[in-house]
TIVOGU-510961 format. One record per residue (C-alpha): residue number from 0; residue in three letters; x, y, z. Coordinates in pm, whole numbers, plus 32768, in hexadecimal, padded with zeros to 4 digits. Example, Ala and Ser with C-alpha at 12.3 -4.5 7.8 and 13.67 -1.06 7.14 Angstrom:
# TIVOGU-510961
   num   residuo      x      y      z
     0       ALA   84CE   7E3E   830C
     1       SER   8557   7F96   82CA
# end
This chain:
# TIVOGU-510961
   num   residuo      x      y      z
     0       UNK   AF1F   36AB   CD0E
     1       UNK   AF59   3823   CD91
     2       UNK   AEE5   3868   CEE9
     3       UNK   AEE9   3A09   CF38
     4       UNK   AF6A   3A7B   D0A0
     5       UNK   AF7B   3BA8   D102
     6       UNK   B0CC   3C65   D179
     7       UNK   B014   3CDF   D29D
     8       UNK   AF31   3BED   D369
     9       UNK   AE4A   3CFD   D3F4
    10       UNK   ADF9   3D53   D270
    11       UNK   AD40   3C13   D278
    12       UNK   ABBD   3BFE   D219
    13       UNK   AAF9   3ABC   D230
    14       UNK   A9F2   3A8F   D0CB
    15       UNK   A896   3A6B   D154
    16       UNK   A79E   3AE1   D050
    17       UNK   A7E1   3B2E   CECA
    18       UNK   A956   3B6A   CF28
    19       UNK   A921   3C46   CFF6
    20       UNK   A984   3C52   D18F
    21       UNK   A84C   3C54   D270
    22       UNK   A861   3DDF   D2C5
    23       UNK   A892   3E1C   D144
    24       UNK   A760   3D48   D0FC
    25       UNK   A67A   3DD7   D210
    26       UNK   A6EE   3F31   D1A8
    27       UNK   A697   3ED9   D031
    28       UNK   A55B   3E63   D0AF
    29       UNK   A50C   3FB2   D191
    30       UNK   A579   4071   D04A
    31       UNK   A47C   3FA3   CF6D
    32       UNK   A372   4006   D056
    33       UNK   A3AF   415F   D091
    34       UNK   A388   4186   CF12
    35       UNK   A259   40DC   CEE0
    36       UNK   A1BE   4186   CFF5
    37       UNK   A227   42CC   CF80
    38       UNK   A18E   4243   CE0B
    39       UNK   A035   420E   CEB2
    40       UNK   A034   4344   CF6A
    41       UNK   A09E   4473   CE80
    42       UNK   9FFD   43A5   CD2D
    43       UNK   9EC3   4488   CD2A
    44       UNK   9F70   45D7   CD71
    45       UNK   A0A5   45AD   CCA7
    46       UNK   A0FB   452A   CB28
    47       UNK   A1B1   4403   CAD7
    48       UNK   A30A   446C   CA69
    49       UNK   A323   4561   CBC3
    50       UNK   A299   443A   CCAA
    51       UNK   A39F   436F   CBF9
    52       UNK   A486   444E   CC70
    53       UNK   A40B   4488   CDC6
    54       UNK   A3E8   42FF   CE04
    55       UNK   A57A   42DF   CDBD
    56       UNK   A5CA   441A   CEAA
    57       UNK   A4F8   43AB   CFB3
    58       UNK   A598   420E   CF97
    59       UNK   A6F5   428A   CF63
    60       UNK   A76D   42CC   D0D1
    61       UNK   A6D3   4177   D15C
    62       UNK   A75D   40B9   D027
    63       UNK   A8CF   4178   D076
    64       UNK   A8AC   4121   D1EB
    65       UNK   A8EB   3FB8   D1A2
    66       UNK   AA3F   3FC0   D0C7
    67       UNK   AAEB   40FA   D173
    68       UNK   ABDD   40E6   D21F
    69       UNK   ACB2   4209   D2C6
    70       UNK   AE0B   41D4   D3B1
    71       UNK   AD60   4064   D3E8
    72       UNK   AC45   411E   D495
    73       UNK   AADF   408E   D3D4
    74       UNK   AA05   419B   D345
    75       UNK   A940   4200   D486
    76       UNK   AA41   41D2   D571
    77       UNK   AABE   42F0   D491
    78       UNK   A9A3   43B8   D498
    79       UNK   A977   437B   D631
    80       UNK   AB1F   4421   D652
    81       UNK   AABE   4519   D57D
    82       UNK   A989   45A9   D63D
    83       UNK   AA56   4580   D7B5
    84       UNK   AB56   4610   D707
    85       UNK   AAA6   474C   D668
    86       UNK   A968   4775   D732
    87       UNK   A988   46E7   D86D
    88       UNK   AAF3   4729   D8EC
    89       UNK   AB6A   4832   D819
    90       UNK   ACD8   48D0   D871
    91       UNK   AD23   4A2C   D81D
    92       UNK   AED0   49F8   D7B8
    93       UNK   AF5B   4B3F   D7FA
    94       UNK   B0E4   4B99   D75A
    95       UNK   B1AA   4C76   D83F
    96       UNK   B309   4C8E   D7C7
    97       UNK   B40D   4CD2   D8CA
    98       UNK   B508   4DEA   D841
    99       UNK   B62F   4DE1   D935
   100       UNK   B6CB   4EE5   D899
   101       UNK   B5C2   4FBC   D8A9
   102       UNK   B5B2   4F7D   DA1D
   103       UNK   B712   4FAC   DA39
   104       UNK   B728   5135   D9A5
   105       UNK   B5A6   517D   DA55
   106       UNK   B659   5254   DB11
   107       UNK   B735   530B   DA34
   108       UNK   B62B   5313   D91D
   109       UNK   B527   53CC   DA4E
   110       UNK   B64B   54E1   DA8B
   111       UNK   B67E   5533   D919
   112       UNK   B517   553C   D8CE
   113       UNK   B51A   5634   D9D6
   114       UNK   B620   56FE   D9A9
   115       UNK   B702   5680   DAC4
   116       UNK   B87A   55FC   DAA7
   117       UNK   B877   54A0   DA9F
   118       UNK   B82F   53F6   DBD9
   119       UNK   B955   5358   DC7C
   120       UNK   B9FB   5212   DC4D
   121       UNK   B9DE   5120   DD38
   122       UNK   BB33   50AA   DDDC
   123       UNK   BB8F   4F57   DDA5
   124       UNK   BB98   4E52   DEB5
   125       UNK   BCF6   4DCE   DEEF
   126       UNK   BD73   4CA2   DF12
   127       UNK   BDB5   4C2C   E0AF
   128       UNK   BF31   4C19   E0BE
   129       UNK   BF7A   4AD4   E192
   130       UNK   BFF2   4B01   E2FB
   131       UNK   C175   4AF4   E330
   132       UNK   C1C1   49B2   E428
   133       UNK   C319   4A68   E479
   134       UNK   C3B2   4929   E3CE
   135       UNK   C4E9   4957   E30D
   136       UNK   C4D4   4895   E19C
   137       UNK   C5E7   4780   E21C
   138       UNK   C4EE   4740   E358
   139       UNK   C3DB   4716   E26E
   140       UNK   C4EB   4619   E18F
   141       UNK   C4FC   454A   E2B7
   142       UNK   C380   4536   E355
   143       UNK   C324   44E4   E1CE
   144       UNK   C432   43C1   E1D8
   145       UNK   C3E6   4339   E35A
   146       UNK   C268   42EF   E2D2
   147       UNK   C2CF   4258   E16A
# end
């Protein structure tokens, strides 16, 4: 006797009707319905092969919402991110680059575009020298080896 288990718990769907899950069978259902009611309603303005046609386009997205599946979100959870996302709090994303180097020679690059020498360099800060105690190195030798 085999027995099948799924890898992943959350993958698993309980057999209610015809093997299919309960939302895949009412979905099936709604699907089912939508086409027949489409039959009934376009049969006197339309010919058989196009109301064919029409019936399947119209069933098709209730018979997908039951079996898909998208990043474990069902089919109109899916739909409901998708219109927040798009419609209700859209986000314009903007790309500024930063070019430091640019920024850097702004200066420079202002003066030659106007004719000027180049604007001067900036002096560099220097390091702060530490403060002389007046202590000779041996002193220092001997405070270092009084707190060892």
């Amino acid at each position: 006797m085999e027995v099948k288990i799924n890898k992943e718990i959350r993958n698993y769907t309980e057999s209610m009707f015809f093997g299919l899950s309960l939302r895949q069978f009412i979905f099936s259902v709604l699907a089912c319905g939508v086409a027949v009611g489409l039959f009934f309603l376009l049969r006197p303005h339309f010919g058989t092969e196009t109301l064919s046609w029409v019936c399947i386009l119209g069933a098709s997205p209730f018979a997908m919402m039951g079996f898909v599946r998208y990043n474990g979100m069902t089919a109109e959870q899916f739909v409901w991110a998708w219109i927040k996302s798009e419609f209700l709090m859209p986000k314009k994303l903007m790309f500024l680059p930063d070019n430091l180097y640019y920024e850097a020679l702004k200066p420079n690059i202002e003066a030659r575009e106007k004719g000027l020498p180049a604007a001067p360099k900036k002096q560099k800060r220097q390091a702060a020298k530490p403060e002389k105690t007046g202590k000779s190195k041996k002193r220092k030798e001997a405070d270092y080896d009084k707190n060892a």
